[in-house]
Residue, then its C-alpha position, 0 to 999 in steps of 0.5 A: x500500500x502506498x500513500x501520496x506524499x506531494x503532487x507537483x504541479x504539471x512542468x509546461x515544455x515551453x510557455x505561450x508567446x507573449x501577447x503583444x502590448x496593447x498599443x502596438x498595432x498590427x502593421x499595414x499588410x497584416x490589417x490587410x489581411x484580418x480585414x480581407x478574412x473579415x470579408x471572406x467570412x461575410x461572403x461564405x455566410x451569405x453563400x451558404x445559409x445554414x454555414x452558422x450551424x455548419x461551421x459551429x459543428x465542424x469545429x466541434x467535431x474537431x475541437x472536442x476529441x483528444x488534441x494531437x498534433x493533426x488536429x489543426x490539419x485536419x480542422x483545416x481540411x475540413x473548413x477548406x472542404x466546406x468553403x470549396x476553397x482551401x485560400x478563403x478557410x485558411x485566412x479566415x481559420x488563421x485569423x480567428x486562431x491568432x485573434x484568441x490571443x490578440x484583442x488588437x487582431x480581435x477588435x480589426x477582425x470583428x470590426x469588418x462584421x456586420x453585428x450578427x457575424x460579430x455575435x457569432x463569432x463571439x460566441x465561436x471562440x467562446x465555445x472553442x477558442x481556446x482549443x482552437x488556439x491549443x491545436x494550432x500549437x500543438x501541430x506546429x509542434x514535434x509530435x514525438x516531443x515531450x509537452x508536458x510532464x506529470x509527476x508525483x511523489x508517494x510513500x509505501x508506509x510498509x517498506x519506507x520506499x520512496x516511488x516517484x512517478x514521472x509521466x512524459x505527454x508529447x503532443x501527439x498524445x502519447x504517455x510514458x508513465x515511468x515509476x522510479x526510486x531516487x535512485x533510478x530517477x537520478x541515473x535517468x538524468x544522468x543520461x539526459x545530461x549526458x545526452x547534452x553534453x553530447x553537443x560540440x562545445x562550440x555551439x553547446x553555449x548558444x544550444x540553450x535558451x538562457x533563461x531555461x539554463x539559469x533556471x536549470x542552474x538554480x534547481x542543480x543548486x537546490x539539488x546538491x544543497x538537498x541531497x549532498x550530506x553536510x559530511x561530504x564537505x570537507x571542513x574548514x575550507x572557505x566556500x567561495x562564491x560567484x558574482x552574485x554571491x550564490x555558492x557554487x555546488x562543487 
């Protein structure tokens, strides 16, 4: 029997782009473009009269099962396939995915629509926006990276073994539970470490994101202050420190 000691949150493979600042406005040909998928959506309304409830259902039909990495493909071809014209589904898709995010795109966008497109589209990407604006990401992704990791931390009260699950999701959809010791878990590390280390040394500085560095830097910090004993340091000698004043640890 095991009990749970901790749950760390879900660890991200890399965050959302930033928004862009508020009064930072989309230059000349991307207006264009927003105010031409604006017009495109008009005329595919009012060509095909039940596409308010044609459309709602495709991107339900897509959006609602498990996302992979072919879902905004196939989101796509389903559109281009229903408008009978690949050039008008992609601008229109493409627009409405990035307005998700941008309220500039957005307000250009639906300032082309008469008032009951607006209200429709306001309700479209109430509906779906969000896993509209995730299918996009995933399919620009590698479907044989890693998204995402679960991990946890449980105790088995009869024997005092420690179990850390680790779960590795990549944007196909995949999952790879793995249930390790301490032990087990740390020469998997290993191996990753020893994976980059791999690299040449002359391109092995400009290889890493440096805010993802510093923030590995600070857990092997942490790491060795929690794990190495107190006893393995040799007494008397001075510790020093770098330019910031954090102890190096070794």
């Amino acid at each position: 029997m095991t009990t749970e000691a901790a749950i760390p949150e879900e660890t991200p493979a890399a965050a959302e782009e930033p928004m862009p600042p508020a009064d930072q406005e989309p230059p000349a040909e991307a207006t264009e473009t927003i105010r031409s998928a604006a017009r495109a959506l008009q005329e595919l309304l009012a060509r095909e009269p039940t596409a308010w409830r044609d459309i709602a259902e495709i991107f339900k039909e897509h959006l609602q099962q498990p996302l992979t990495a072919d879902t905004a493909n196939t989101l796509f071809n389903s559109m281009s396939i229903y408008a009978g014209d690949e050039e008008t589904s992609d601008l229109v898709l493409g627009v409405l995915t990035r307005s998700v995010n941008d309220q500039e795109i957005r307000e250009l966008f639906e300032g082309g629509l008469d008032d009951k497109t607006r209200s429709w589209v306001r309700a479209l990407l109430a509906s779906h926006g969000a896993r509209l604006r995730e299918a996009w990401v995933i399919g620009g992704e590698n479907p044989n990276s890693w998204r995402s990791v679960n991990r946890s931390v449980l105790l088995d009260p009869g024997t005092g073994d420690w179990q850390l699950g680790f779960e590795i999701v990549t944007y196909s959809g995949e999952r790879l539970k793995l249930e390790e010791t301490p032990t087990t878990l740390l020469l998997l590390a290993s191996a990753i470490l020893d994976t980059l280390n791999r690299l040449p040394e002359e391109v092995a500085p400009e290889a890493l994101a440096p805010d993802r560095r510093d923030e590995f830097m600070e857990i092997m910090l942490e790491f060795v202050r929690h794990f190495v004993p107190a006893s393995l340091w040799e007494e008397g000698d001075e510790v020093e420190t770098d330019e910031e004043g954090v102890e190096p640890p070794l």
